[in-house]
ModelCIF file with pLDDT and N, C-alpha, C, O atoms, coordinates in Angstrom:
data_MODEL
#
_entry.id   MODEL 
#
_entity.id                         1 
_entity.type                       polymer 
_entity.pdbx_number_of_molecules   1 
#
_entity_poly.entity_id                      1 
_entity_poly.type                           'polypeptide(L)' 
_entity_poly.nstd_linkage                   no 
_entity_poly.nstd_monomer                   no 
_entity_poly.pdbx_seq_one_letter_code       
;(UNK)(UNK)(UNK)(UNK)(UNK)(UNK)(UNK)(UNK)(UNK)(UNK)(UNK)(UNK)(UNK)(UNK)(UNK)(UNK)
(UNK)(UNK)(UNK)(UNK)(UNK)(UNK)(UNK)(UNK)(UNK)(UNK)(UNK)(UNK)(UNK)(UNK)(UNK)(UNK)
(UNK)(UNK)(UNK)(UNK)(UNK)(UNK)(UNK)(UNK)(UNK)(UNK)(UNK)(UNK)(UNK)(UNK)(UNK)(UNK)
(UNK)(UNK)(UNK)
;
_entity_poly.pdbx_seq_one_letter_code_can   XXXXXXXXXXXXXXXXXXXXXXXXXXXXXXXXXXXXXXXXXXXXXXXXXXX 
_entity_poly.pdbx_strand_id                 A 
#
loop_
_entity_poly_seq.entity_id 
_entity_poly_seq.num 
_entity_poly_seq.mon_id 
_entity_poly_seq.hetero 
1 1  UNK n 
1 2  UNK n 
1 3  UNK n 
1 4  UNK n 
1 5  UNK n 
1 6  UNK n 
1 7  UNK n 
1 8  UNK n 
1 9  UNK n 
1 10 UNK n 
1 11 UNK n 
1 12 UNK n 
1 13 UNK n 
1 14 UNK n 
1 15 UNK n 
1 16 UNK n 
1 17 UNK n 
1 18 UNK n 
1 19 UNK n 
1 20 UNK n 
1 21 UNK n 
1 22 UNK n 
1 23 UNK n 
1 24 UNK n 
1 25 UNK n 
1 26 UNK n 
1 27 UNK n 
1 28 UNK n 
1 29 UNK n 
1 30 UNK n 
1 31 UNK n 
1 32 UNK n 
1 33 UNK n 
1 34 UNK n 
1 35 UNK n 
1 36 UNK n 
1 37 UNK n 
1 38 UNK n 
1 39 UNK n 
1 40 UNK n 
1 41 UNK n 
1 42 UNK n 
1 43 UNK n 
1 44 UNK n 
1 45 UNK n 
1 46 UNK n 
1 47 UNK n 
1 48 UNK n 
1 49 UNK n 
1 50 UNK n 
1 51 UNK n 
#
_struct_asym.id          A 
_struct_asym.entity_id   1 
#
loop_
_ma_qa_metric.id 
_ma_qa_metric.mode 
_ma_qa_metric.name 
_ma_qa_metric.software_group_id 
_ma_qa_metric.type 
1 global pLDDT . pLDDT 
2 local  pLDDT . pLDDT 
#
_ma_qa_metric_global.metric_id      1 
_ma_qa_metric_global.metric_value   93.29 
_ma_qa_metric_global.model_id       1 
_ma_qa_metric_global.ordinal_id     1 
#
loop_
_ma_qa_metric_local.label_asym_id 
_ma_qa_metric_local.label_comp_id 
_ma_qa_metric_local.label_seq_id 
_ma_qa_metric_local.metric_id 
_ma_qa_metric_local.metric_value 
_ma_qa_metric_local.model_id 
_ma_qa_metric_local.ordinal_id 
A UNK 1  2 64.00 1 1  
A UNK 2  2 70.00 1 2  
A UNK 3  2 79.00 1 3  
A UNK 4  2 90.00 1 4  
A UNK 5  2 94.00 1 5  
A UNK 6  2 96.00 1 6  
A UNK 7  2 96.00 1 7  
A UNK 8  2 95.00 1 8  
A UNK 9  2 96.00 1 9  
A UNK 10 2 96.00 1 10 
A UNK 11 2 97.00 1 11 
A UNK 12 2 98.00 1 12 
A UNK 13 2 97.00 1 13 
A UNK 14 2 97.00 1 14 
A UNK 15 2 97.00 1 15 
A UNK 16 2 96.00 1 16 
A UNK 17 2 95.00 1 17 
A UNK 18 2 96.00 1 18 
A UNK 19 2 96.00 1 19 
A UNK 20 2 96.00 1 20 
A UNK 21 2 96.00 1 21 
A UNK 22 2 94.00 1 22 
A UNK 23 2 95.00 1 23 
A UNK 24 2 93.00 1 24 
A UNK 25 2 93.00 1 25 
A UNK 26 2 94.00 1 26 
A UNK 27 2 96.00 1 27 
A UNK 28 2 95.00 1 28 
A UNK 29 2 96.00 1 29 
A UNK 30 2 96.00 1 30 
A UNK 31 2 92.00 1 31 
A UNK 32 2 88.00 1 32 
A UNK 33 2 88.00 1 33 
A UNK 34 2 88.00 1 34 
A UNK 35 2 91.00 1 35 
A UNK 36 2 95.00 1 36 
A UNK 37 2 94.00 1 37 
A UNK 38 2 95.00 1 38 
A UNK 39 2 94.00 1 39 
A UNK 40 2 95.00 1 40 
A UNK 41 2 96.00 1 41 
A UNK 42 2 96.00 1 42 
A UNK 43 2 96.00 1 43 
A UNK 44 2 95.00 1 44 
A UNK 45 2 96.00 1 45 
A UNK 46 2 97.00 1 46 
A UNK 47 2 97.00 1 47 
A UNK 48 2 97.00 1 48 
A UNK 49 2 97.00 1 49 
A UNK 50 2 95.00 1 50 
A UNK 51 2 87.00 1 51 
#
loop_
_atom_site.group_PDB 
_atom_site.id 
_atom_site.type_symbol 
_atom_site.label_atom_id 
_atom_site.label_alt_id 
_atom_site.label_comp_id 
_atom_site.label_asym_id 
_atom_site.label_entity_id 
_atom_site.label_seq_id 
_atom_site.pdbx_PDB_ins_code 
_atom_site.Cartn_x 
_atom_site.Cartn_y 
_atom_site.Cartn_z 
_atom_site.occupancy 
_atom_site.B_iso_or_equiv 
_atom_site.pdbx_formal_charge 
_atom_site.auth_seq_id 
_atom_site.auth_comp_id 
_atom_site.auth_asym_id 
_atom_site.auth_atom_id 
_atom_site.pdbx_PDB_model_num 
ATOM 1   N N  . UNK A 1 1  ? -8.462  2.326   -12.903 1.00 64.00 ? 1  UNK A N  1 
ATOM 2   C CA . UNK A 1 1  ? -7.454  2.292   -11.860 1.00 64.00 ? 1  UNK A CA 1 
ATOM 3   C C  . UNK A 1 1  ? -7.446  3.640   -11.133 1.00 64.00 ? 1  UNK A C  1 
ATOM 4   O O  . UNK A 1 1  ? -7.707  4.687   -11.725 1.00 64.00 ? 1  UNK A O  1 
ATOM 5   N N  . UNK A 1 2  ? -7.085  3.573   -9.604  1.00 70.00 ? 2  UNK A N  1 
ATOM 6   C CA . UNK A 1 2  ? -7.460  4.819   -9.153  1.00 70.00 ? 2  UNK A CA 1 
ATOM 7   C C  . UNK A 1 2  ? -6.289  5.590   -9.390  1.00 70.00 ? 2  UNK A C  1 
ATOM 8   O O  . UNK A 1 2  ? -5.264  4.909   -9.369  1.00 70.00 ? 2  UNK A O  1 
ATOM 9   N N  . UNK A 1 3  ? -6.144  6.682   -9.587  1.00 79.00 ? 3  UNK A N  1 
ATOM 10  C CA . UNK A 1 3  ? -4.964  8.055   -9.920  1.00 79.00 ? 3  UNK A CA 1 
ATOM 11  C C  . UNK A 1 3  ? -4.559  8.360   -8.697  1.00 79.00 ? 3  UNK A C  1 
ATOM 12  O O  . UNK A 1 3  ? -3.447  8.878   -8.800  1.00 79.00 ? 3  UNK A O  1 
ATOM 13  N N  . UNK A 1 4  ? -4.951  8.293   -7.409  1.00 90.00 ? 4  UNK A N  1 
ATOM 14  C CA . UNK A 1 4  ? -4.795  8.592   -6.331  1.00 90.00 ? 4  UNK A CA 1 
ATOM 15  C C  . UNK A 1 4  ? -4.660  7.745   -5.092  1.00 90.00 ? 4  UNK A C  1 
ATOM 16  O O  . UNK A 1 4  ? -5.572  7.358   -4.362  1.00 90.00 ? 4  UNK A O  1 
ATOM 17  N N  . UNK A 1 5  ? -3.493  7.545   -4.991  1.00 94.00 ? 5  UNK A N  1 
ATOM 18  C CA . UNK A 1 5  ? -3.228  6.224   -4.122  1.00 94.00 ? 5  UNK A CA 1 
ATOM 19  C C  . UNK A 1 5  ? -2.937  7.199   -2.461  1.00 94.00 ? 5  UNK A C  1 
ATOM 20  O O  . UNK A 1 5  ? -2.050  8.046   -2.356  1.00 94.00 ? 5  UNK A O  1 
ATOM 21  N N  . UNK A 1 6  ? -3.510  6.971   -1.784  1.00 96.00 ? 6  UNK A N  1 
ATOM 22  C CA . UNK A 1 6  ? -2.456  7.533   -0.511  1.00 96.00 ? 6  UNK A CA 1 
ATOM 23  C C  . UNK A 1 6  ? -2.271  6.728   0.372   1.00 96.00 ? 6  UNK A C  1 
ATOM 24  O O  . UNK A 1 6  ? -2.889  5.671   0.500   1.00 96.00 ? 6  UNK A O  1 
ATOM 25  N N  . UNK A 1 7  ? -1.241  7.210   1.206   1.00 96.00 ? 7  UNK A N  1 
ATOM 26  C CA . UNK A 1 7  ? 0.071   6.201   1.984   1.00 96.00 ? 7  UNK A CA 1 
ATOM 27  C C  . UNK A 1 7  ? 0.583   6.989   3.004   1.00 96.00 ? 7  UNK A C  1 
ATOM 28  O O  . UNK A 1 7  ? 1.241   7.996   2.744   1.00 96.00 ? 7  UNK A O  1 
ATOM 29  N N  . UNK A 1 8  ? 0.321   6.593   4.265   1.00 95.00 ? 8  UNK A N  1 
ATOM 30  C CA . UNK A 1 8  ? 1.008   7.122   5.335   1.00 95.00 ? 8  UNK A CA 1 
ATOM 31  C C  . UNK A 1 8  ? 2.085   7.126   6.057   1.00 95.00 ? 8  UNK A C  1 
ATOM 32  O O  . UNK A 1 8  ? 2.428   7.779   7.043   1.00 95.00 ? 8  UNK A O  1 
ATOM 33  N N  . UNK A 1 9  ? 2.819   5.904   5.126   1.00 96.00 ? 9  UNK A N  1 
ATOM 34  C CA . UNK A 1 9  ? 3.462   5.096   5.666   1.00 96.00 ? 9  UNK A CA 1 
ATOM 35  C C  . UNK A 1 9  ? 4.820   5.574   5.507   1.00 96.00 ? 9  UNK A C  1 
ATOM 36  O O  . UNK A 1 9  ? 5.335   5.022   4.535   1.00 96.00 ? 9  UNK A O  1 
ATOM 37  N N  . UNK A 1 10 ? 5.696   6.487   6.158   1.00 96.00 ? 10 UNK A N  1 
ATOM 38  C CA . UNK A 1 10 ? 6.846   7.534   5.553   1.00 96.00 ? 10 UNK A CA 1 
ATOM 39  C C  . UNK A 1 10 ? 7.787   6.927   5.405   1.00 96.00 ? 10 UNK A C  1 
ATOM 40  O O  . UNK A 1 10 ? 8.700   7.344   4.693   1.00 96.00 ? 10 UNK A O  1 
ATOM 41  N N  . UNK A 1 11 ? 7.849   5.436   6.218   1.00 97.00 ? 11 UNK A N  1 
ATOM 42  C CA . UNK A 1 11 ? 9.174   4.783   5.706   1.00 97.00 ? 11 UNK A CA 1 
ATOM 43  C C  . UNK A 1 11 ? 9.307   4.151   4.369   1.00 97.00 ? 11 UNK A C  1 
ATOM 44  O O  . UNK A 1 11 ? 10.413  3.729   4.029   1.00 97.00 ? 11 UNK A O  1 
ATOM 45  N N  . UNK A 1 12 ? 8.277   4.045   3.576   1.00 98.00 ? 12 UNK A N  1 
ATOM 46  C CA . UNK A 1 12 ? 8.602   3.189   2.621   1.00 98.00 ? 12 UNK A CA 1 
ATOM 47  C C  . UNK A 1 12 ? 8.784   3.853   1.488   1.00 98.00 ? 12 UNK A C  1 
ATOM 48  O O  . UNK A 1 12 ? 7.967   4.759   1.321   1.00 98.00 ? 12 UNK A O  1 
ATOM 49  N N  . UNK A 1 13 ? 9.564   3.716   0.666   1.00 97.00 ? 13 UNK A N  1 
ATOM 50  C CA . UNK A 1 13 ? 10.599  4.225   -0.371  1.00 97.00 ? 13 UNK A CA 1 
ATOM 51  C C  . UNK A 1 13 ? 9.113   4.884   -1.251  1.00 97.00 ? 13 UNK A C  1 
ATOM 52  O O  . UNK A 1 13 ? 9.106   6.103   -1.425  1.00 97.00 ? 13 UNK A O  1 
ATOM 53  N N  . UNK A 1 14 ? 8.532   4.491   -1.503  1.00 97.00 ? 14 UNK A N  1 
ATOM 54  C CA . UNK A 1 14 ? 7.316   4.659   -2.372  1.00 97.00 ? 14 UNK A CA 1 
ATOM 55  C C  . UNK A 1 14 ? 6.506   5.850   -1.568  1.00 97.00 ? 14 UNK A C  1 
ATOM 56  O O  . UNK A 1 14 ? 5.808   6.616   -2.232  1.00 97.00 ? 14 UNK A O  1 
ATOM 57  N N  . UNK A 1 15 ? 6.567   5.950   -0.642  1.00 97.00 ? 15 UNK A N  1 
ATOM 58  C CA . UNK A 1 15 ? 6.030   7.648   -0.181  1.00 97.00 ? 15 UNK A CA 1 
ATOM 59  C C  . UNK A 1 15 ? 6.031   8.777   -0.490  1.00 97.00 ? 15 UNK A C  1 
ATOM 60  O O  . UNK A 1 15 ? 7.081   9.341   -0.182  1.00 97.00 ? 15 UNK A O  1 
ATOM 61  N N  . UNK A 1 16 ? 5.335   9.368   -0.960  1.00 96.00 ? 16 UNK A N  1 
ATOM 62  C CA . UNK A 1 16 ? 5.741   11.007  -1.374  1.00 96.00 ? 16 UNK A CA 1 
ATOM 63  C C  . UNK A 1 16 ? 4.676   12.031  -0.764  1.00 96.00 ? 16 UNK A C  1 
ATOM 64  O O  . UNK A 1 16 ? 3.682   11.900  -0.049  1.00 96.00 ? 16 UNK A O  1 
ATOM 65  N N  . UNK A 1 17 ? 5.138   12.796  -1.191  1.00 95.00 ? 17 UNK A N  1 
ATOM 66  C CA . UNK A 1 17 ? 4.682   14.401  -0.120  1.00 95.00 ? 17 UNK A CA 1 
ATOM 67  C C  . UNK A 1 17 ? 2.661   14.319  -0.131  1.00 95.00 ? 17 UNK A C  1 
ATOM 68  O O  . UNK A 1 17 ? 2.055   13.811  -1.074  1.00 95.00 ? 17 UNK A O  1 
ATOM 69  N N  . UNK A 1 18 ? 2.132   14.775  0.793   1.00 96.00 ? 18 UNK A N  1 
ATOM 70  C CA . UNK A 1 18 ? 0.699   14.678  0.234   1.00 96.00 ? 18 UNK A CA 1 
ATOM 71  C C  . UNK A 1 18 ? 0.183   13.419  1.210   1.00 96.00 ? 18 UNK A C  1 
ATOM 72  O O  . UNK A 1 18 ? -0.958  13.339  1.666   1.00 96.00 ? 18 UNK A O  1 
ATOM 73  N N  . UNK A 1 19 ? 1.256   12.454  1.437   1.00 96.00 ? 19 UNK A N  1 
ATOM 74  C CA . UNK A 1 19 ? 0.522   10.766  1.541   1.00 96.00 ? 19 UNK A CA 1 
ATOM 75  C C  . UNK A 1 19 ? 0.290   10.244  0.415   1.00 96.00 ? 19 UNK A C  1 
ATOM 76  O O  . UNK A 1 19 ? -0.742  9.637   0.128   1.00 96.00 ? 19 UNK A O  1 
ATOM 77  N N  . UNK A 1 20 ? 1.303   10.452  -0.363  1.00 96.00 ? 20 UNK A N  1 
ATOM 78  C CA . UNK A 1 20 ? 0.906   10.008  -1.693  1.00 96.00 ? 20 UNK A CA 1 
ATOM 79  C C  . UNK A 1 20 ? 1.972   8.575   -1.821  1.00 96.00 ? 20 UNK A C  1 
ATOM 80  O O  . UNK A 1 20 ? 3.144   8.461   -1.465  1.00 96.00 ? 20 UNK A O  1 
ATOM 81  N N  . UNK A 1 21 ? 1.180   7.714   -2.380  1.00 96.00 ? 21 UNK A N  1 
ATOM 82  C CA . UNK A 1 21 ? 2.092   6.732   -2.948  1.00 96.00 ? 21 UNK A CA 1 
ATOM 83  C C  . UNK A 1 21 ? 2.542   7.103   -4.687  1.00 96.00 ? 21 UNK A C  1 
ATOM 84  O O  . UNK A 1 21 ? 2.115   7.548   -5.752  1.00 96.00 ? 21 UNK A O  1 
ATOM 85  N N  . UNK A 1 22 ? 3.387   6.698   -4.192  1.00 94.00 ? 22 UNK A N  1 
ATOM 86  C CA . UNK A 1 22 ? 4.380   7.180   -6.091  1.00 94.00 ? 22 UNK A CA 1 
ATOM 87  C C  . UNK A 1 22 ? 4.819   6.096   -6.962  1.00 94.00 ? 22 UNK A C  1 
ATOM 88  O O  . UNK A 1 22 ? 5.513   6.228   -7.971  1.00 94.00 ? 22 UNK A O  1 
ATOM 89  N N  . UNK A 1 23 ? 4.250   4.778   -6.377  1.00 95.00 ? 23 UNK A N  1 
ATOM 90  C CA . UNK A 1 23 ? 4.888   3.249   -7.061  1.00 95.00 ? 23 UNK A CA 1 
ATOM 91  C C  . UNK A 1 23 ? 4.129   3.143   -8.136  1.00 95.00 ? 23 UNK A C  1 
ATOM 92  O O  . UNK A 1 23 ? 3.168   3.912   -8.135  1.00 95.00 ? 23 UNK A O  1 
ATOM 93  N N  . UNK A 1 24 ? 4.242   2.396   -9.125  1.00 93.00 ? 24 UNK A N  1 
ATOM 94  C CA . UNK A 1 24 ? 3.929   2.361   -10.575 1.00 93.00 ? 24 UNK A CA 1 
ATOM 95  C C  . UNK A 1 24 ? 2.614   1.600   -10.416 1.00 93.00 ? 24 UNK A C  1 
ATOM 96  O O  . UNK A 1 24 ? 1.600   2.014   -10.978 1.00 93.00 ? 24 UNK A O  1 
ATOM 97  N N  . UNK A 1 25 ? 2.609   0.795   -9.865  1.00 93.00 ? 25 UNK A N  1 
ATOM 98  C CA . UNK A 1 25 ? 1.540   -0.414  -9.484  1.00 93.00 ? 25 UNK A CA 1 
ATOM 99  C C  . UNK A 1 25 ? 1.549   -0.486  -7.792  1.00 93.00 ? 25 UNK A C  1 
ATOM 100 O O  . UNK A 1 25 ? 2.367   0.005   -7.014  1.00 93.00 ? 25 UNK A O  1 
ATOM 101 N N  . UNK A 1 26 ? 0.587   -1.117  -7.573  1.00 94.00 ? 26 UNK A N  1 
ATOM 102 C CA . UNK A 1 26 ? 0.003   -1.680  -6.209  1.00 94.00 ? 26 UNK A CA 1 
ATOM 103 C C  . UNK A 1 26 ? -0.359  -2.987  -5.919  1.00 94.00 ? 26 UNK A C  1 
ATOM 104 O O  . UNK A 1 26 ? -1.148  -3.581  -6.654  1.00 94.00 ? 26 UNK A O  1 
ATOM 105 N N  . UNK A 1 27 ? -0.024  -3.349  -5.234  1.00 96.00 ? 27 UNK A N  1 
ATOM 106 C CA . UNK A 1 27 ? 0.025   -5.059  -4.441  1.00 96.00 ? 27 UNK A CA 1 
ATOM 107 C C  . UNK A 1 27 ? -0.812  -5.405  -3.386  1.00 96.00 ? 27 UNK A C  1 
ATOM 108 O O  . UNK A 1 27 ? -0.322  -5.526  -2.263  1.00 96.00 ? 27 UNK A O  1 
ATOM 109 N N  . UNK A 1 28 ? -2.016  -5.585  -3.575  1.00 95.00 ? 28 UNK A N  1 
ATOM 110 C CA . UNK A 1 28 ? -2.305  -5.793  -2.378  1.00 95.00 ? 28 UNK A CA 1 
ATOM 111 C C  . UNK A 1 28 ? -3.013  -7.407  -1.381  1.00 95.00 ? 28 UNK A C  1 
ATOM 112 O O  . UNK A 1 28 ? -4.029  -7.820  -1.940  1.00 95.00 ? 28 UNK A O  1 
ATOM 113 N N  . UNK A 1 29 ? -2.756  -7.954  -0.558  1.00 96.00 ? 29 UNK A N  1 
ATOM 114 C CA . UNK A 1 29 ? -3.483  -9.318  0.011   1.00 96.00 ? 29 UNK A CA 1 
ATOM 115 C C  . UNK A 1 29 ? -4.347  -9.417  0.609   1.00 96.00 ? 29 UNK A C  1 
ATOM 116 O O  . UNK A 1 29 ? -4.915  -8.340  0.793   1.00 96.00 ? 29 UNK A O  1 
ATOM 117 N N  . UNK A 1 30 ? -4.789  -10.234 1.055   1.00 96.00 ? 30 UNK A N  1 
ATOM 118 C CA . UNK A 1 30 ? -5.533  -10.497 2.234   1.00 96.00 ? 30 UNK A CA 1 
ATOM 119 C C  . UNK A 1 30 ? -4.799  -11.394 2.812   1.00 96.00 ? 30 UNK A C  1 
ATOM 120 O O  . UNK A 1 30 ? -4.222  -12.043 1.939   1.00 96.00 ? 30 UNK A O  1 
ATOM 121 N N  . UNK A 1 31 ? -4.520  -11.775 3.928   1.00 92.00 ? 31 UNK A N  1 
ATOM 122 C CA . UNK A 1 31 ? -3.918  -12.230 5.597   1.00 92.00 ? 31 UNK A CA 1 
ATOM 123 C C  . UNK A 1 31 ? -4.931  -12.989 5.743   1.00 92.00 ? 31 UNK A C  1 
ATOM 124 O O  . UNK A 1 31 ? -4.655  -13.740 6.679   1.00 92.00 ? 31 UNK A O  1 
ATOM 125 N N  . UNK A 1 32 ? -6.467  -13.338 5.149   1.00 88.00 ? 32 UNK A N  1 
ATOM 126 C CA . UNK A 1 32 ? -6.911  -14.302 5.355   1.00 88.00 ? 32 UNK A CA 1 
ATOM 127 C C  . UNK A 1 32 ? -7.807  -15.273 4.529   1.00 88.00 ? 32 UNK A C  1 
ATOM 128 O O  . UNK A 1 32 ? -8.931  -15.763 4.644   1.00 88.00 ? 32 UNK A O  1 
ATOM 129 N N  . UNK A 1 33 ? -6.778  -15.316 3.644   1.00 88.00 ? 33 UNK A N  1 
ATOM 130 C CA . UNK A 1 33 ? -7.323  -16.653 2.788   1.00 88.00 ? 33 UNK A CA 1 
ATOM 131 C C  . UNK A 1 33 ? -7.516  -15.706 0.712   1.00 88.00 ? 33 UNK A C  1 
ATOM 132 O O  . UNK A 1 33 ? -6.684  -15.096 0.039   1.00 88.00 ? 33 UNK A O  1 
ATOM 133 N N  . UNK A 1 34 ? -8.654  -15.987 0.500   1.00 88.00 ? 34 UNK A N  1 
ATOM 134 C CA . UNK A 1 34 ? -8.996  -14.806 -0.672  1.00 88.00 ? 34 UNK A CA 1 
ATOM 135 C C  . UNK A 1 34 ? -9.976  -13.720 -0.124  1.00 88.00 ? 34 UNK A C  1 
ATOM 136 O O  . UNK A 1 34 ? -10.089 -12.597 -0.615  1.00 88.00 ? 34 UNK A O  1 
ATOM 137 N N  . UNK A 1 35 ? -10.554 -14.110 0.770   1.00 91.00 ? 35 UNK A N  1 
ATOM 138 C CA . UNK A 1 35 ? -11.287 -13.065 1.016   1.00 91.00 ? 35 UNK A CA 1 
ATOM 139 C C  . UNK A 1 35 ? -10.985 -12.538 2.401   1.00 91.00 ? 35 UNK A C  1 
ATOM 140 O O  . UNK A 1 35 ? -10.419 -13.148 3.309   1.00 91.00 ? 35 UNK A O  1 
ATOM 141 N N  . UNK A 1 36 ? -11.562 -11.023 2.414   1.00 95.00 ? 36 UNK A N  1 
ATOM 142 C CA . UNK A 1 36 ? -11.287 -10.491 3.364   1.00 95.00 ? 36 UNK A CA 1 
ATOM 143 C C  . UNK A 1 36 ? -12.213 -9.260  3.656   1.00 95.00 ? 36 UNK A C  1 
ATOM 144 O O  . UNK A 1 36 ? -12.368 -8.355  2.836   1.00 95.00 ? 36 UNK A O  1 
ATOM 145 N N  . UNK A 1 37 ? -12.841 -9.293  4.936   1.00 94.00 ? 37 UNK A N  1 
ATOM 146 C CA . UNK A 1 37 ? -14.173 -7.958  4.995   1.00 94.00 ? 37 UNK A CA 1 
ATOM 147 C C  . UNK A 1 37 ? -13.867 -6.791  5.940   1.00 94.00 ? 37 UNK A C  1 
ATOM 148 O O  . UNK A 1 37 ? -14.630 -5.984  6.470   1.00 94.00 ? 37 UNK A O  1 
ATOM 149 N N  . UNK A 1 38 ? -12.477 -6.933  6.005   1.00 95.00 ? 38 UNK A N  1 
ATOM 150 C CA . UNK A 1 38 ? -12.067 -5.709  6.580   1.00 95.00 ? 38 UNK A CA 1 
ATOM 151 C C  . UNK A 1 38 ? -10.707 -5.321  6.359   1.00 95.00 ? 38 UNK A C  1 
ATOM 152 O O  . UNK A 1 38 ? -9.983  -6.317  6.326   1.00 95.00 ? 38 UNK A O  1 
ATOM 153 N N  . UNK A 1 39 ? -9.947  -3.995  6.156   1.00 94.00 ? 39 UNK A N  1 
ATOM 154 C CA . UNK A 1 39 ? -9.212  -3.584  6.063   1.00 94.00 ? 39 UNK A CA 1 
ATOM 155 C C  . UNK A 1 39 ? -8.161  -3.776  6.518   1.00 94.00 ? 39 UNK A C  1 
ATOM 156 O O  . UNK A 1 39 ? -7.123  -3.440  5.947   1.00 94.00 ? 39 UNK A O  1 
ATOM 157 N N  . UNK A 1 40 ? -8.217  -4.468  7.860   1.00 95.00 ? 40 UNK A N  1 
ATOM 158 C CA . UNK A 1 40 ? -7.331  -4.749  8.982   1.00 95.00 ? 40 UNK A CA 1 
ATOM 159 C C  . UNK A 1 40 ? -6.632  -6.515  8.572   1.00 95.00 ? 40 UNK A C  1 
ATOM 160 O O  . UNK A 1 40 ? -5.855  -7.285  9.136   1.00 95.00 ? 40 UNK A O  1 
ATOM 161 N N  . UNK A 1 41 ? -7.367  -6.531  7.406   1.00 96.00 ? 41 UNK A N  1 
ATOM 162 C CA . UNK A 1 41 ? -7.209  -8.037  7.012   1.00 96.00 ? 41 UNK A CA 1 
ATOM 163 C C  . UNK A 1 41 ? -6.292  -8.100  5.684   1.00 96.00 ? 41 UNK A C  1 
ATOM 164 O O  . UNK A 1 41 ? -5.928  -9.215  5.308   1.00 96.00 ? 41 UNK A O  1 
ATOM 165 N N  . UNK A 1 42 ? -6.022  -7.311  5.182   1.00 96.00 ? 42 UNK A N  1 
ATOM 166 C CA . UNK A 1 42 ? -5.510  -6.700  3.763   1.00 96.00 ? 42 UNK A CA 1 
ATOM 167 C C  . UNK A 1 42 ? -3.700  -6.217  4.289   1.00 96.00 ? 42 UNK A C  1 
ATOM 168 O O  . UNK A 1 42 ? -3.507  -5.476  5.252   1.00 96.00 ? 42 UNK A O  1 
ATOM 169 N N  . UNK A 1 43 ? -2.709  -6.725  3.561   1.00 96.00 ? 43 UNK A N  1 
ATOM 170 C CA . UNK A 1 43 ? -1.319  -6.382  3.557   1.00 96.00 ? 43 UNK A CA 1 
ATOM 171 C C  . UNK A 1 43 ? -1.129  -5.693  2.311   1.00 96.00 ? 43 UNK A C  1 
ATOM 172 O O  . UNK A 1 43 ? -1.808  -6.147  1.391   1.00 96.00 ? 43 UNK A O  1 
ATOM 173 N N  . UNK A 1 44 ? -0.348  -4.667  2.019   1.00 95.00 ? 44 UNK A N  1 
ATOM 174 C CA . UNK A 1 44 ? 0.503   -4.227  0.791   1.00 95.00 ? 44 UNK A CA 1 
ATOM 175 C C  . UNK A 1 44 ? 1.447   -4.745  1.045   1.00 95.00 ? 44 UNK A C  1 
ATOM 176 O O  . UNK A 1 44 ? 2.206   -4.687  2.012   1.00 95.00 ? 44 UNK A O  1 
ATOM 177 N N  . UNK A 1 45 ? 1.428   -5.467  -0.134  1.00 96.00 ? 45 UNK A N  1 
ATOM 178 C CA . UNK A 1 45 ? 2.972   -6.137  -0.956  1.00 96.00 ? 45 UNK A CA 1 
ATOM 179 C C  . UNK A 1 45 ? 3.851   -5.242  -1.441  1.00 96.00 ? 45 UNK A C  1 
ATOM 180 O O  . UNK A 1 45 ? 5.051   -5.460  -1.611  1.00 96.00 ? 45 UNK A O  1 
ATOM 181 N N  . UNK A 1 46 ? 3.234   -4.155  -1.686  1.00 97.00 ? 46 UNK A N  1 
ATOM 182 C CA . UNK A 1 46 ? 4.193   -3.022  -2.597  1.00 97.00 ? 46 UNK A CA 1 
ATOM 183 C C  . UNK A 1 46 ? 5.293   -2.460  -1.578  1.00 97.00 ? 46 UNK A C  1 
ATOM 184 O O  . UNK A 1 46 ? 6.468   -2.420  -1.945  1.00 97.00 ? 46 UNK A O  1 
ATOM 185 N N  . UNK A 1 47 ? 4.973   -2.086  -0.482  1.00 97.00 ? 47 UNK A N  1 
ATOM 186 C CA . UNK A 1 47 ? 5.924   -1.966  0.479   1.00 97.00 ? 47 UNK A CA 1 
ATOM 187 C C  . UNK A 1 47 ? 7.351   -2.027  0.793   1.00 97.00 ? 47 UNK A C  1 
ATOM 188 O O  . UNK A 1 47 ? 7.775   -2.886  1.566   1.00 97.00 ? 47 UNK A O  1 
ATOM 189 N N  . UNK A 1 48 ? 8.324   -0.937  0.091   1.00 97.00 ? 48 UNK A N  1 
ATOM 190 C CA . UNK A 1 48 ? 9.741   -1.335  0.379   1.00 97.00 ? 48 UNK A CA 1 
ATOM 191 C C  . UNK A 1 48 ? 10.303  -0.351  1.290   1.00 97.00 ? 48 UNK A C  1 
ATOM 192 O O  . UNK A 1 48 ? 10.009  0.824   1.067   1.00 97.00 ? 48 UNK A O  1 
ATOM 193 N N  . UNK A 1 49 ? 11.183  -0.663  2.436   1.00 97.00 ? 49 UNK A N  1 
ATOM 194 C CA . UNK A 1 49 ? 11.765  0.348   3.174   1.00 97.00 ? 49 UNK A CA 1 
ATOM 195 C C  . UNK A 1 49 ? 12.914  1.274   2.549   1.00 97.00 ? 49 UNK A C  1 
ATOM 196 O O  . UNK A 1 49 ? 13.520  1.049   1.501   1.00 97.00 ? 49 UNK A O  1 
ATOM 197 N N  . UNK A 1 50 ? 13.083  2.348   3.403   1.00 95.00 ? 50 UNK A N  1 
ATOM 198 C CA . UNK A 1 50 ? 13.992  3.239   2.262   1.00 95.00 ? 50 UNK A CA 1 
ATOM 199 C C  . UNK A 1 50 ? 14.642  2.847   3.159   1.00 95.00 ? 50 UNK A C  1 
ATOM 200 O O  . UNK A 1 50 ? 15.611  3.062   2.430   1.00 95.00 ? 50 UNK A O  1 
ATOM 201 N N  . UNK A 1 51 ? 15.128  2.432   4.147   1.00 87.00 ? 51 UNK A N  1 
ATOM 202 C CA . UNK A 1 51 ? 16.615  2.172   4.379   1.00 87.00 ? 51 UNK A CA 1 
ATOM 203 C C  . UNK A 1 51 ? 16.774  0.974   3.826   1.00 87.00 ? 51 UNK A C  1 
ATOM 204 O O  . UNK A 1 51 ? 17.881  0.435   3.827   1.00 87.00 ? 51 UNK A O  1 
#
């Protein structure tokens, strides 16, 4: 499992300093079907807003 998750994403509660994600686990989909050959095709589930 990778030790080093990063995340740009500053709204979501799981952000920390660095671009670091700080969530215990990671979620991730594809938007199209099971497979998917690009990045742009992939959602995180892990995703919660801090407000």
């Amino acid at each position: 499992m990778a030790k080093d998750v990063l995340c740009e994403v500053n709204s979501c509660k799981f952000w920390a300093a660095g671009n670091n994600c700080d969530a215990s686990r990671i979620y991730v989909v594809s938007n199209r079907g099971k497979q998917a050959s690009h990045s742009e095709e992939t959602d995180c589930k892990t995703f919660e807003s801090k407000i």
